[in-house]
Each structure stands twice: as structure tokens, then as C-alpha cells.
PDBQT receptor file of N, H, CA, C and O in Angstrom, charges set to zero:
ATOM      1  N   UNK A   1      12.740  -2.892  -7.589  1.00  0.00    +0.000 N 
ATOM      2  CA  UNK A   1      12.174  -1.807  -6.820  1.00  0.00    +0.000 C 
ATOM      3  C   UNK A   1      11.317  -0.931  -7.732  1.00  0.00    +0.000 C 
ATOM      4  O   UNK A   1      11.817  -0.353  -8.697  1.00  0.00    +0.000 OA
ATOM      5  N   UNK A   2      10.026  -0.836  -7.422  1.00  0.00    +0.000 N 
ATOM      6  H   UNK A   2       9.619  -1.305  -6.638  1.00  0.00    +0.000 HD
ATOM      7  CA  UNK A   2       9.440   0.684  -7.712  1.00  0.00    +0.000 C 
ATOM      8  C   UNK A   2       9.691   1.742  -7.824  1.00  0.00    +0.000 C 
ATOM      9  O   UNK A   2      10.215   2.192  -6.805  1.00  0.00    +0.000 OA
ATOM     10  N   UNK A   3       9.591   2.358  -8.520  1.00  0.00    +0.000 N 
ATOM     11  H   UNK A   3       9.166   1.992  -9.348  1.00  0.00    +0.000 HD
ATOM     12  CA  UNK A   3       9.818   3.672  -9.143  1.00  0.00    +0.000 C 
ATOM     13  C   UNK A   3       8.764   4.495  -7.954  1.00  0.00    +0.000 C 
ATOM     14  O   UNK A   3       7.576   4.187  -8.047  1.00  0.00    +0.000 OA
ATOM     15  N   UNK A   4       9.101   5.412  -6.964  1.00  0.00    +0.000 N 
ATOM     16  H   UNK A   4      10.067   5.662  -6.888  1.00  0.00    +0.000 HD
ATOM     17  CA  UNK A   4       8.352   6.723  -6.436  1.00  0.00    +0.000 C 
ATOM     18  C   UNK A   4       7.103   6.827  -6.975  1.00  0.00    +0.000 C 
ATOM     19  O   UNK A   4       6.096   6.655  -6.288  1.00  0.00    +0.000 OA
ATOM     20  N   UNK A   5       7.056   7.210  -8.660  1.00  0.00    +0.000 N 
ATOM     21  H   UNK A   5       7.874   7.349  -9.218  1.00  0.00    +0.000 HD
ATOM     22  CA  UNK A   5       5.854   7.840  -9.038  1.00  0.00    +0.000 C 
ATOM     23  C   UNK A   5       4.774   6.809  -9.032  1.00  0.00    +0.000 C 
ATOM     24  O   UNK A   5       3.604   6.853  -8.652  1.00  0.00    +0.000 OA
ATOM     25  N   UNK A   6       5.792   5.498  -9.773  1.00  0.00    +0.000 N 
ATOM     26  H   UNK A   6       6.743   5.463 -10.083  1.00  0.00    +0.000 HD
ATOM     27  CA  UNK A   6       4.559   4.074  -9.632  1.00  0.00    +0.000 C 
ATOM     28  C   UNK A   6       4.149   3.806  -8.728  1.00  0.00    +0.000 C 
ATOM     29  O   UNK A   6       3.131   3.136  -8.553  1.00  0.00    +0.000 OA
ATOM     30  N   UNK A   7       5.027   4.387  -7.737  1.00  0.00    +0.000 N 
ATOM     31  H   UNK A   7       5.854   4.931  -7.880  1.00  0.00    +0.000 HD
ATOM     32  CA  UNK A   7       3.954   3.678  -6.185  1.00  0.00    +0.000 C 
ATOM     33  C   UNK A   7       3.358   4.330  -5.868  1.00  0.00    +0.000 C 
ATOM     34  O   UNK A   7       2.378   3.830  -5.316  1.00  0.00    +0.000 OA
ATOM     35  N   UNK A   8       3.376   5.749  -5.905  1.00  0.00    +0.000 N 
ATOM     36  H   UNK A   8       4.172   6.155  -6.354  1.00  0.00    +0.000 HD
ATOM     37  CA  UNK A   8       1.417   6.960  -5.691  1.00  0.00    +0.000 C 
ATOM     38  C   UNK A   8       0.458   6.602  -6.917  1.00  0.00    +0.000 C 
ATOM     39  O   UNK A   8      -0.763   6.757  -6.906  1.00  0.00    +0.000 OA
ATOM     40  N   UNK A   9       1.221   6.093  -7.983  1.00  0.00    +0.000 N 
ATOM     41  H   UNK A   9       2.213   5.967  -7.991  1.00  0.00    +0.000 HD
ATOM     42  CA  UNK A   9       0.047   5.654  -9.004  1.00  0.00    +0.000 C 
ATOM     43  C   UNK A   9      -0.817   5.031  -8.728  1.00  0.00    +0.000 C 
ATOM     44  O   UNK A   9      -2.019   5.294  -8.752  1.00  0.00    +0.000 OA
ATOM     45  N   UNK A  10      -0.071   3.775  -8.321  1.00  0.00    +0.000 N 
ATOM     46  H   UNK A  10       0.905   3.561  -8.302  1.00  0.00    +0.000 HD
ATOM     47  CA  UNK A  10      -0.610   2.667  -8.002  1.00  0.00    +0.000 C 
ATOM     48  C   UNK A  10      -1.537   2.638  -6.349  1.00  0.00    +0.000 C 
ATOM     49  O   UNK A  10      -2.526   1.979  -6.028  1.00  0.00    +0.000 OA
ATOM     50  N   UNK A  11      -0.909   3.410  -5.740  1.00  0.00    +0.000 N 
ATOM     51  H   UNK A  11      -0.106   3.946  -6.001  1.00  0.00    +0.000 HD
ATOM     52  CA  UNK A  11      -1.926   3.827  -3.836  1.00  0.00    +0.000 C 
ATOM     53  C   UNK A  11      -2.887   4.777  -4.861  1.00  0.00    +0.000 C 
ATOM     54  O   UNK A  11      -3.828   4.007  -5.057  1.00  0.00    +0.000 OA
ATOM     55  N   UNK A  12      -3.114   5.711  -5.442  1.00  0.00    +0.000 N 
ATOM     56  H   UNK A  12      -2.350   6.336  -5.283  1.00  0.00    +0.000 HD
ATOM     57  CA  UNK A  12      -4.480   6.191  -6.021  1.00  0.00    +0.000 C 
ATOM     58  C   UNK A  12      -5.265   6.013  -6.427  1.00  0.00    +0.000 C 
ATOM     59  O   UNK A  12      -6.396   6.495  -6.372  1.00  0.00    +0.000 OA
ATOM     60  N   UNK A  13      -4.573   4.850  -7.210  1.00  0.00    +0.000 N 
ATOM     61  H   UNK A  13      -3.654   4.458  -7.255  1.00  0.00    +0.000 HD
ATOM     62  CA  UNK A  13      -5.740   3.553  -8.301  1.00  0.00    +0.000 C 
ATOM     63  C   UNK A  13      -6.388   2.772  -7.507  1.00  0.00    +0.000 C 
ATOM     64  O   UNK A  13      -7.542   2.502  -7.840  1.00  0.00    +0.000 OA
ATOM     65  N   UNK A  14      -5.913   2.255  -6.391  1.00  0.00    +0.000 N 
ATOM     66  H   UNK A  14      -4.976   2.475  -6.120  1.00  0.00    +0.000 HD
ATOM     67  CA  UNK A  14      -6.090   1.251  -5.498  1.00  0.00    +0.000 C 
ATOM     68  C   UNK A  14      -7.291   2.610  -4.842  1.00  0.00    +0.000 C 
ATOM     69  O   UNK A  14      -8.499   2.475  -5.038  1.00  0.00    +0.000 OA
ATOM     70  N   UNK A  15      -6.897   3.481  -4.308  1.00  0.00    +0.000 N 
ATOM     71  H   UNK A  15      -5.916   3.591  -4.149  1.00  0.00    +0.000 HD
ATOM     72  CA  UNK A  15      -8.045   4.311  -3.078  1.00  0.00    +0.000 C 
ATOM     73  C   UNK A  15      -9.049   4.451  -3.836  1.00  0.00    +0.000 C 
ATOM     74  O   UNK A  15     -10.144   4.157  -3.354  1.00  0.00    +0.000 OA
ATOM     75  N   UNK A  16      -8.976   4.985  -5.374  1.00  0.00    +0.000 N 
ATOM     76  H   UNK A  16      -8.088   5.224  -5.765  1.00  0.00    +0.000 HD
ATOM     77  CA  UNK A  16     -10.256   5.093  -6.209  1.00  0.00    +0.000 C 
ATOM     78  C   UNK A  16     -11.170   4.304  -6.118  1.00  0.00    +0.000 C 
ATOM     79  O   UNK A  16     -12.330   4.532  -5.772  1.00  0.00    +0.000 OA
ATOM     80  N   UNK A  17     -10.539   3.022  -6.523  1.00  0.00    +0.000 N 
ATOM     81  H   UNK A  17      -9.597   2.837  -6.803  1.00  0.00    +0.000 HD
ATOM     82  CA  UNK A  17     -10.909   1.370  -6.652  1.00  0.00    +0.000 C 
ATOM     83  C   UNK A  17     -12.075   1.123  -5.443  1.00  0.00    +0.000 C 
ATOM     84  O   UNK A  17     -13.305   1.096  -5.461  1.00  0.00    +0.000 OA
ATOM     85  N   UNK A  18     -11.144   0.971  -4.478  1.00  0.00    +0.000 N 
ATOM     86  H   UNK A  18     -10.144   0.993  -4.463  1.00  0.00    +0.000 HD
ATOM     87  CA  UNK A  18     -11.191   0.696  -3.177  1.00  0.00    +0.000 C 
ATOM     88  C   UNK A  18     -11.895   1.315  -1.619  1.00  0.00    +0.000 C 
ATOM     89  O   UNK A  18     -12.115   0.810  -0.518  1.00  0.00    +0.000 OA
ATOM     90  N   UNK A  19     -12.025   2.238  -2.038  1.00  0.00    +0.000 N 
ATOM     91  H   UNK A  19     -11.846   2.648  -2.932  1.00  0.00    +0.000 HD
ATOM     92  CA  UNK A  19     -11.474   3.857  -0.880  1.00  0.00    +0.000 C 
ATOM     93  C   UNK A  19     -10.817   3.239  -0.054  1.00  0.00    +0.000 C 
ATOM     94  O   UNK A  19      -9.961   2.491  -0.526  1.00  0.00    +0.000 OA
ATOM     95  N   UNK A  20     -10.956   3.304   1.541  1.00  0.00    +0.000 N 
ATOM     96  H   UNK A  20     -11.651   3.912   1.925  1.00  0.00    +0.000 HD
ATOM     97  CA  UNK A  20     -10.054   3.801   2.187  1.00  0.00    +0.000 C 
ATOM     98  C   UNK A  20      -9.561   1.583   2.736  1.00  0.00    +0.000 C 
ATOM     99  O   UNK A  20      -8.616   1.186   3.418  1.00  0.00    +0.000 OA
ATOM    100  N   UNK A  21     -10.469   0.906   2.182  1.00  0.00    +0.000 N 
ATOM    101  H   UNK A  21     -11.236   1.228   1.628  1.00  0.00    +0.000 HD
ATOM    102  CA  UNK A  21     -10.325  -0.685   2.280  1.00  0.00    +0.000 C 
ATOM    103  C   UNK A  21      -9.184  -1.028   1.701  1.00  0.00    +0.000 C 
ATOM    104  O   UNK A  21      -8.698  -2.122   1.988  1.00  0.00    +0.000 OA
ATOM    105  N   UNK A  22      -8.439  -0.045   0.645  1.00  0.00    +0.000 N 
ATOM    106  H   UNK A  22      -8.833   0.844   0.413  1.00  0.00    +0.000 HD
ATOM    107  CA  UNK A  22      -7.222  -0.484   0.114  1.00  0.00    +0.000 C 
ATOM    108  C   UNK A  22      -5.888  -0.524   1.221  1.00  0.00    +0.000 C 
ATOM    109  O   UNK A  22      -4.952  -1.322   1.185  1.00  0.00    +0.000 OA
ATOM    110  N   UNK A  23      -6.056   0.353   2.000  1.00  0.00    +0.000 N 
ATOM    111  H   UNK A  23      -6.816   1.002   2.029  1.00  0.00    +0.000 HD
ATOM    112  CA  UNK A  23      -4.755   0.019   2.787  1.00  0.00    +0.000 C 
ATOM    113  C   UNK A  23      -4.615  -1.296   3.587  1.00  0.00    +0.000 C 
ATOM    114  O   UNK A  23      -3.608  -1.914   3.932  1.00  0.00    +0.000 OA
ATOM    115  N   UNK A  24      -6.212  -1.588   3.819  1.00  0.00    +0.000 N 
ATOM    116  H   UNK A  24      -7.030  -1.086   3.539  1.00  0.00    +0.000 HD
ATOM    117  CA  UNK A  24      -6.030  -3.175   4.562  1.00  0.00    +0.000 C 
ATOM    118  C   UNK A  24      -5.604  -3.860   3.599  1.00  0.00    +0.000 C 
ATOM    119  O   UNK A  24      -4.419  -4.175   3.711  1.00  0.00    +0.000 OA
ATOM    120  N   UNK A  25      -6.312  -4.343   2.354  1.00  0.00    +0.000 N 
ATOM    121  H   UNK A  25      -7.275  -4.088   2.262  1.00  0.00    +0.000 HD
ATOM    122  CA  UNK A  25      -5.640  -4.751   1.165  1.00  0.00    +0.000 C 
ATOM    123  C   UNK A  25      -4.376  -4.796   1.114  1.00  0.00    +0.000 C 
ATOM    124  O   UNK A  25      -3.855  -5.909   1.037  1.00  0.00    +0.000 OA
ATOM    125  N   UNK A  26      -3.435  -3.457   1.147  1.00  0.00    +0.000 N 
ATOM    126  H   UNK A  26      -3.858  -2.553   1.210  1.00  0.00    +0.000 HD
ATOM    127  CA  UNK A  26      -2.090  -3.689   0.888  1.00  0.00    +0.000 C 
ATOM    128  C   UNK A  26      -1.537  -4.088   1.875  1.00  0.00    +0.000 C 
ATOM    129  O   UNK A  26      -0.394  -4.489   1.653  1.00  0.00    +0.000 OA
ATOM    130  N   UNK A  27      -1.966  -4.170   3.202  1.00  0.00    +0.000 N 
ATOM    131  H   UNK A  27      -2.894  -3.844   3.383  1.00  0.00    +0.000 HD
ATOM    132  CA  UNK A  27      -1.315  -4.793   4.612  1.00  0.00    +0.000 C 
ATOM    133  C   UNK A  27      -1.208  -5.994   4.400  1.00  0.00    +0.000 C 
ATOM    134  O   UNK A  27      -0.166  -6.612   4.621  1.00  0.00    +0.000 OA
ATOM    135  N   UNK A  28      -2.645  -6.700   3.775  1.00  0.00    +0.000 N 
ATOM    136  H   UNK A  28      -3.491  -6.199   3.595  1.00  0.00    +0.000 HD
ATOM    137  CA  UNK A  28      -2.874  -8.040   3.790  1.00  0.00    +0.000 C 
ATOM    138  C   UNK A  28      -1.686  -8.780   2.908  1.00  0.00    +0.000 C 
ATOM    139  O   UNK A  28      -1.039  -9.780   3.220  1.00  0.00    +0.000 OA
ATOM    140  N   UNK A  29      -1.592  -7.916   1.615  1.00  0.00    +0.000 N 
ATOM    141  H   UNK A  29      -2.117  -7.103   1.361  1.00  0.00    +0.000 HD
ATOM    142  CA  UNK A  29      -0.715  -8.358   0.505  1.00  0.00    +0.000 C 
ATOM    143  C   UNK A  29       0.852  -8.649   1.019  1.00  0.00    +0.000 C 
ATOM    144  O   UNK A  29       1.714  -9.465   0.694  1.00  0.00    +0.000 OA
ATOM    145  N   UNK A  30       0.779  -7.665   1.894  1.00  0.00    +0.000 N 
ATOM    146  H   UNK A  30       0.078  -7.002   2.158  1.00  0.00    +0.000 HD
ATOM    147  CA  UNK A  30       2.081  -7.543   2.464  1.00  0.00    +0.000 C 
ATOM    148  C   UNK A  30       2.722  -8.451   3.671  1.00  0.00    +0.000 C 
ATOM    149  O   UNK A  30       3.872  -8.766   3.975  1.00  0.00    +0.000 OA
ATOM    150  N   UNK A  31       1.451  -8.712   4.199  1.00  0.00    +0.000 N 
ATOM    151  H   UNK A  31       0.517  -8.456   3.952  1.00  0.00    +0.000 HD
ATOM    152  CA  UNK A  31       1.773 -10.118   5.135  1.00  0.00    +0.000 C 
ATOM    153  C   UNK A  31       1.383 -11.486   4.139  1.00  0.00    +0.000 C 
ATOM    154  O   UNK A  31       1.637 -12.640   4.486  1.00  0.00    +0.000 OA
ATOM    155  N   UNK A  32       0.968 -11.258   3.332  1.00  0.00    +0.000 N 
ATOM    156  H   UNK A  32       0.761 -10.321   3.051  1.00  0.00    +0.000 HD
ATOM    157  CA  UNK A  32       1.276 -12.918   2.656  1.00  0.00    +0.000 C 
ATOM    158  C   UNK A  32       2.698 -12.834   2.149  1.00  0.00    +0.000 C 
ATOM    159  O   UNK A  32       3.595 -13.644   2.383  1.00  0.00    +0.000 OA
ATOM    160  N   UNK A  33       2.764 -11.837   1.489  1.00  0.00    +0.000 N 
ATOM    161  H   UNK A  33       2.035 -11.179   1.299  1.00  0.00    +0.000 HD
ATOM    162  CA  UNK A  33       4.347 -11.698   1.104  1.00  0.00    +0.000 C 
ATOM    163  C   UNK A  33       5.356 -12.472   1.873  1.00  0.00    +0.000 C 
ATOM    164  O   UNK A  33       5.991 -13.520   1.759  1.00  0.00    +0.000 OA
ATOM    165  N   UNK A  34       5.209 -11.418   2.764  1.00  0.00    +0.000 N 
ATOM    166  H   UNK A  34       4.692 -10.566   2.857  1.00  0.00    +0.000 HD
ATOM    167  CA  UNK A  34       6.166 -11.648   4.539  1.00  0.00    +0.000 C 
ATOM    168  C   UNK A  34       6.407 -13.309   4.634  1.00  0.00    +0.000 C 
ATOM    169  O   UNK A  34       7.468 -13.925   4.733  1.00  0.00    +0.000 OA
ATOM    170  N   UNK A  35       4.904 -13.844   4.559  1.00  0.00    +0.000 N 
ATOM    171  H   UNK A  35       4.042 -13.343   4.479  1.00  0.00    +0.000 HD
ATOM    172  CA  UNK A  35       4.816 -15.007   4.776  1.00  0.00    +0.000 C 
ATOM    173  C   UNK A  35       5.087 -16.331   4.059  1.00  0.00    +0.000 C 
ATOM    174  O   UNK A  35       5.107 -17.489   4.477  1.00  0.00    +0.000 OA
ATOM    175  N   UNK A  36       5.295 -15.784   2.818  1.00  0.00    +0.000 N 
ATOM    176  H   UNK A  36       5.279 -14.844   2.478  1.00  0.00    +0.000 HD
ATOM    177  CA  UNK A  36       6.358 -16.501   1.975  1.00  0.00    +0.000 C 
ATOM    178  C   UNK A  36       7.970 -16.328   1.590  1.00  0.00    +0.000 C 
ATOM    179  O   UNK A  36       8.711 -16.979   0.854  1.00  0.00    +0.000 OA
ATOM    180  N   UNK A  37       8.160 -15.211   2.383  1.00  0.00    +0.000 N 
ATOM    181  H   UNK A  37       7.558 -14.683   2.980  1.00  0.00    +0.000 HD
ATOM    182  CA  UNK A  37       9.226 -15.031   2.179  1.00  0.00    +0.000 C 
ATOM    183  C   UNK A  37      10.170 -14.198   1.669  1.00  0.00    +0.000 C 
ATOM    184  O   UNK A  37      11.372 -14.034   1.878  1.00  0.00    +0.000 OA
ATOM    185  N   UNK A  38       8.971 -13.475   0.609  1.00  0.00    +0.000 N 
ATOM    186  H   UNK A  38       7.994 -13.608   0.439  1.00  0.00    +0.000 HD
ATOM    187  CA  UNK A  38       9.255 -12.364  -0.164  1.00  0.00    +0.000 C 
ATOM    188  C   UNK A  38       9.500 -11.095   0.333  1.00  0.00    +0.000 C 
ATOM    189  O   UNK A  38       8.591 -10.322   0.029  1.00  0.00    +0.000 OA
ATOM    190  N   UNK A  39      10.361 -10.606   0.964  1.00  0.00    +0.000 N 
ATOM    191  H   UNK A  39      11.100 -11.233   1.211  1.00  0.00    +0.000 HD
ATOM    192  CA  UNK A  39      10.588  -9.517   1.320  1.00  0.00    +0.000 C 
ATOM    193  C   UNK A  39      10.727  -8.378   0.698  1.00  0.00    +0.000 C 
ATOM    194  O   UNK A  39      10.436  -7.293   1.203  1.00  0.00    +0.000 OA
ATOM    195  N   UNK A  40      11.469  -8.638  -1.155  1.00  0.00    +0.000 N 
ATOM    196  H   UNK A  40      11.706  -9.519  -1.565  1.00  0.00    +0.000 HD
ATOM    197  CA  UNK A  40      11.737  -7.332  -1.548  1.00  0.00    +0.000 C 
ATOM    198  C   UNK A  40       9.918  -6.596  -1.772  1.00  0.00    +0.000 C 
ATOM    199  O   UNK A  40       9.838  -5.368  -1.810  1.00  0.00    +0.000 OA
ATOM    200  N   UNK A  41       8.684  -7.388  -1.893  1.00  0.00    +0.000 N 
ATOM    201  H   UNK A  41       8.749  -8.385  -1.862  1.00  0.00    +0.000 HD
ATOM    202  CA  UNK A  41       7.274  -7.371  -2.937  1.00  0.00    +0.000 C 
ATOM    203  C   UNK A  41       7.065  -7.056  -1.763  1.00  0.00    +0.000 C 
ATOM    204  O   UNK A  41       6.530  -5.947  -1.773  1.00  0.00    +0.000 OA
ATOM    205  N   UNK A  42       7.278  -7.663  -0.096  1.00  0.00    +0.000 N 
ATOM    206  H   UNK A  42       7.713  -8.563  -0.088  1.00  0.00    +0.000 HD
ATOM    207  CA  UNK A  42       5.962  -7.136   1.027  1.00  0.00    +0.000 C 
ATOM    208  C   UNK A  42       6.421  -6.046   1.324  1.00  0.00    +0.000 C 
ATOM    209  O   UNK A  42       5.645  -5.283   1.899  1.00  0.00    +0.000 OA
ATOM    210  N   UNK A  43       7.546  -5.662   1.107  1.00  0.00    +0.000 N 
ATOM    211  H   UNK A  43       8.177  -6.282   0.640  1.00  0.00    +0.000 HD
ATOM    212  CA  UNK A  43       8.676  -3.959   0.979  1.00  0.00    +0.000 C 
ATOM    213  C   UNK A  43       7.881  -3.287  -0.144  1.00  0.00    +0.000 C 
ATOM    214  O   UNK A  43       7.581  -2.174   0.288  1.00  0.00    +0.000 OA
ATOM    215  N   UNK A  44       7.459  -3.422  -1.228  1.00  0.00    +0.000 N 
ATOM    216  H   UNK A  44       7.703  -4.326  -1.580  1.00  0.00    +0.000 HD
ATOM    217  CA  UNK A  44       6.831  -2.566  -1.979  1.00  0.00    +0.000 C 
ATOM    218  C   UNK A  44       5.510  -2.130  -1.609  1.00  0.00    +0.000 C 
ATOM    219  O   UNK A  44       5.162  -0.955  -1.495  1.00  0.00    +0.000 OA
ATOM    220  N   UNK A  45       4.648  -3.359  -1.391  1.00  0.00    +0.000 N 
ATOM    221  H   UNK A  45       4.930  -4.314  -1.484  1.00  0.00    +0.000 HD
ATOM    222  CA  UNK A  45       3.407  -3.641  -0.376  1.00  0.00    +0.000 C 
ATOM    223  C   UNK A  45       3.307  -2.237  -0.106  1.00  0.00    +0.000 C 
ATOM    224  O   UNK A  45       2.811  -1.281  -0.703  1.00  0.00    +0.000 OA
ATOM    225  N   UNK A  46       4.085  -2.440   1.252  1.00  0.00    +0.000 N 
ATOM    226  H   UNK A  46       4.488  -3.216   1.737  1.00  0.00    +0.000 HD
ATOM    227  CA  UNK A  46       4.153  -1.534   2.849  1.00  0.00    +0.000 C 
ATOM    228  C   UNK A  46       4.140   0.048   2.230  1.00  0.00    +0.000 C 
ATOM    229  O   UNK A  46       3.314   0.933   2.456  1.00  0.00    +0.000 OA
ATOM    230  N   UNK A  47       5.123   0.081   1.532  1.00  0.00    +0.000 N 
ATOM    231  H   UNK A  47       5.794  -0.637   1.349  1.00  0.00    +0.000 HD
ATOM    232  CA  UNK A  47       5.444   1.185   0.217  1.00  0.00    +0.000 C 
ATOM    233  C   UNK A  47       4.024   2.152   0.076  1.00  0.00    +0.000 C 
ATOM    234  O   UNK A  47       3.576   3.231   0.464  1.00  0.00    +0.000 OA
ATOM    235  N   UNK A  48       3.648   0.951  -0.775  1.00  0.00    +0.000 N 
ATOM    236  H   UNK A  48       4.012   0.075  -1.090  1.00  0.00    +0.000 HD
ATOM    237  CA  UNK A  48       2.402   1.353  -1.329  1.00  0.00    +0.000 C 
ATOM    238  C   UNK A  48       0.884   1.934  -0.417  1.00  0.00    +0.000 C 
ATOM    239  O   UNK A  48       0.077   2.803  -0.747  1.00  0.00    +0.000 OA
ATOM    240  N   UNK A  49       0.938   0.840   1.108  1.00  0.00    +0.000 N 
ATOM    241  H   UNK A  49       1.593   0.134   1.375  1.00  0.00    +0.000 HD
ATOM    242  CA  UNK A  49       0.228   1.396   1.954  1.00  0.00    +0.000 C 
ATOM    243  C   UNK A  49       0.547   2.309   2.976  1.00  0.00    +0.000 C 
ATOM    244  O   UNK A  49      -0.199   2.878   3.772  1.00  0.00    +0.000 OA
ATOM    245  N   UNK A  50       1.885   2.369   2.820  1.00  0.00    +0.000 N 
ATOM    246  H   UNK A  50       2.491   1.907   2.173  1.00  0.00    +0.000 HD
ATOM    247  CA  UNK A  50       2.301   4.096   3.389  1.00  0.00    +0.000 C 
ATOM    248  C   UNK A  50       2.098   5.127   2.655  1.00  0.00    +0.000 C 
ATOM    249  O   UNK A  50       1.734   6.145   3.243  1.00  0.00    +0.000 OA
ATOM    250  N   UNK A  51       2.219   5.160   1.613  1.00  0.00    +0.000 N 
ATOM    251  H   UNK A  51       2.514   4.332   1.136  1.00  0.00    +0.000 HD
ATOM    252  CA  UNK A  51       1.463   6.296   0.359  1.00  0.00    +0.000 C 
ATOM    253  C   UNK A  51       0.111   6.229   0.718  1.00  0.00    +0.000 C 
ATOM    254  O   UNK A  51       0.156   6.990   1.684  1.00  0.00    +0.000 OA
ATOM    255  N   UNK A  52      -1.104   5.862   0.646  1.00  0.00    +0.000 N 
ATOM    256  H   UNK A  52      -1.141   5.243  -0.139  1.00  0.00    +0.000 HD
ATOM    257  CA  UNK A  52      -2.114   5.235   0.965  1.00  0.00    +0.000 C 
ATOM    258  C   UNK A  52      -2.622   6.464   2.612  1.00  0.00    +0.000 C 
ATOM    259  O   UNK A  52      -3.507   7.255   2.939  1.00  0.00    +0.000 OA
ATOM    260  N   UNK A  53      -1.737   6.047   2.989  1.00  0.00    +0.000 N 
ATOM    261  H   UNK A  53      -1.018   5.405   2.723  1.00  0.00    +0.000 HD
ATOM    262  CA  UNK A  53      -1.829   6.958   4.536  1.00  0.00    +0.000 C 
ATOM    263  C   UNK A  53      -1.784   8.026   4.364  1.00  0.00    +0.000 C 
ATOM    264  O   UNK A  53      -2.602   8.842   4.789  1.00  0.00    +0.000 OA
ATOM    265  N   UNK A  54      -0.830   8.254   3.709  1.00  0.00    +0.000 N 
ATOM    266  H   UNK A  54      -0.166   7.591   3.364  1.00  0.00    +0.000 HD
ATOM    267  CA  UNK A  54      -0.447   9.988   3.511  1.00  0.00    +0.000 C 
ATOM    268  C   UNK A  54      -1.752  10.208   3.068  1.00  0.00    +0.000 C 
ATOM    269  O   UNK A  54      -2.610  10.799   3.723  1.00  0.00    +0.000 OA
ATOM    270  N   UNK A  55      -1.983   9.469   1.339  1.00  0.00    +0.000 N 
ATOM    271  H   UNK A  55      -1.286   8.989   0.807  1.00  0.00    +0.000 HD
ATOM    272  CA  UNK A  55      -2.990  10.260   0.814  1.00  0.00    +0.000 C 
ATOM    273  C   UNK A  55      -4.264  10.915   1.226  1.00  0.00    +0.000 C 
ATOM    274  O   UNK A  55      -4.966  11.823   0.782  1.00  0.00    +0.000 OA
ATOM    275  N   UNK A  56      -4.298   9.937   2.456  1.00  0.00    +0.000 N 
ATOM    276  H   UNK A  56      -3.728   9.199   2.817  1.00  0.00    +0.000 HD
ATOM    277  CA  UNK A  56      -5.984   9.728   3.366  1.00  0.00    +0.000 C 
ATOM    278  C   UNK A  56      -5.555  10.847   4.047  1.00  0.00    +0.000 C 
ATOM    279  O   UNK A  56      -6.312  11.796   3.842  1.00  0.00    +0.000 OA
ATOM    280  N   UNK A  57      -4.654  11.096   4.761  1.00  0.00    +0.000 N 
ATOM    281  H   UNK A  57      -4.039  10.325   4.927  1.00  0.00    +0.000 HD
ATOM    282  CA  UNK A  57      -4.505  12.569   5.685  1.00  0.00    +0.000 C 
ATOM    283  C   UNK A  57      -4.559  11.529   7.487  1.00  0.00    +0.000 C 
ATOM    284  O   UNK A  57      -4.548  10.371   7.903  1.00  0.00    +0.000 OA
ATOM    285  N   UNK A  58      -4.629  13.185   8.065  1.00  0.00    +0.000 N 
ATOM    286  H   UNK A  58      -4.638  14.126   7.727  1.00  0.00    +0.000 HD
ATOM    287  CA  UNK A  58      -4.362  12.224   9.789  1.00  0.00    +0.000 C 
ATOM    288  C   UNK A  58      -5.755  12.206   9.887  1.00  0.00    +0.000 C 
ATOM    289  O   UNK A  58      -6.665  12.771   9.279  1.00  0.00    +0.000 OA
ATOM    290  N   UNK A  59      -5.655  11.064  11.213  1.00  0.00    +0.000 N 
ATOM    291  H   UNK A  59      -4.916  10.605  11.707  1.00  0.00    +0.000 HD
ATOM    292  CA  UNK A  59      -6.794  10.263  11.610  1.00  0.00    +0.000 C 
ATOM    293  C   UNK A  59      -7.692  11.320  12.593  1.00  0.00    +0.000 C 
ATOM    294  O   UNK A  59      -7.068  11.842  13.517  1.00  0.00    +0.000 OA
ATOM    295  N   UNK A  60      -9.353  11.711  12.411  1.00  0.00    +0.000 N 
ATOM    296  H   UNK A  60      -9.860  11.287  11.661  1.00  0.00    +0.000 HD
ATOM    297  CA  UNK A  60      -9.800  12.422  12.981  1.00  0.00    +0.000 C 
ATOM    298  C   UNK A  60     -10.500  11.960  14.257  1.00  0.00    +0.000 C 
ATOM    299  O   UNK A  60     -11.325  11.058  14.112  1.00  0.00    +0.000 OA
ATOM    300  N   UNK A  61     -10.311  12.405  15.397  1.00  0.00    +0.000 N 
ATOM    301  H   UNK A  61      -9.641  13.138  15.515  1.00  0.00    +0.000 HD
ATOM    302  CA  UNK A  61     -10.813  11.770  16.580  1.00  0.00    +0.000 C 
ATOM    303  C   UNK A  61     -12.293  12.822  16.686  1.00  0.00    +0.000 C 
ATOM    304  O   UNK A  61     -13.102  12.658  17.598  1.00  0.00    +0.000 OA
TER     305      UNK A  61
């Protein structure tokens, strides 16, 4: 398991990287995961693109 702080590290590095394309990224990562089987890594995934959400703020209509 990830450490809390590593996983906003790592959703910031990724939004920098990325902007806001990283959360599909980590969805994607997270259903290959899923799809092999790996549950504890598509659990970090999800992790990581729920941080990701927060960071972005709510969705503006």
C-alpha cells in the first residue's frame, strides 16, 4: 500500500505532466489492473485518480 503523501505526489506529478488527461490515464491503468487481476495496484490506481479529482476541484456546468 501507498503511503497518503505518495499518492498526492504522485496525482500532482501526473496533473503537471498531463493536466487534467491524467485521471483518464489512471482509470485506464486501473482497469488493466482490474483486468489482470491485480486488485491491490488497480486499488492504488483509483487512489491516485481520486486525489486527481479533488485536486481539479468540482465540475463547472
Amino acid at each position: 500500500m501507498i503511503p497518503e503523501t505518495q499518492i498526492h505526489m504522485i496525482a500532482r506529478q501526473m496533473l503537471e505532466k498531463h493536466g487534467f488527461e491524467a485521471i483518464a490515464h489512471a482509470a485506464r491503468n486501473a482497469q488493466a489492473c482490474e483486468s489482470k487481476g491485480d486488485s491491490e495496484e488497480a486499488r492504488e490506481w483509483r487512489h491516485i485518480e481520486a486525489a486527481m479529482k479533488i485536486m481539479r476541484g468540482p465540475n463547472q456546468s
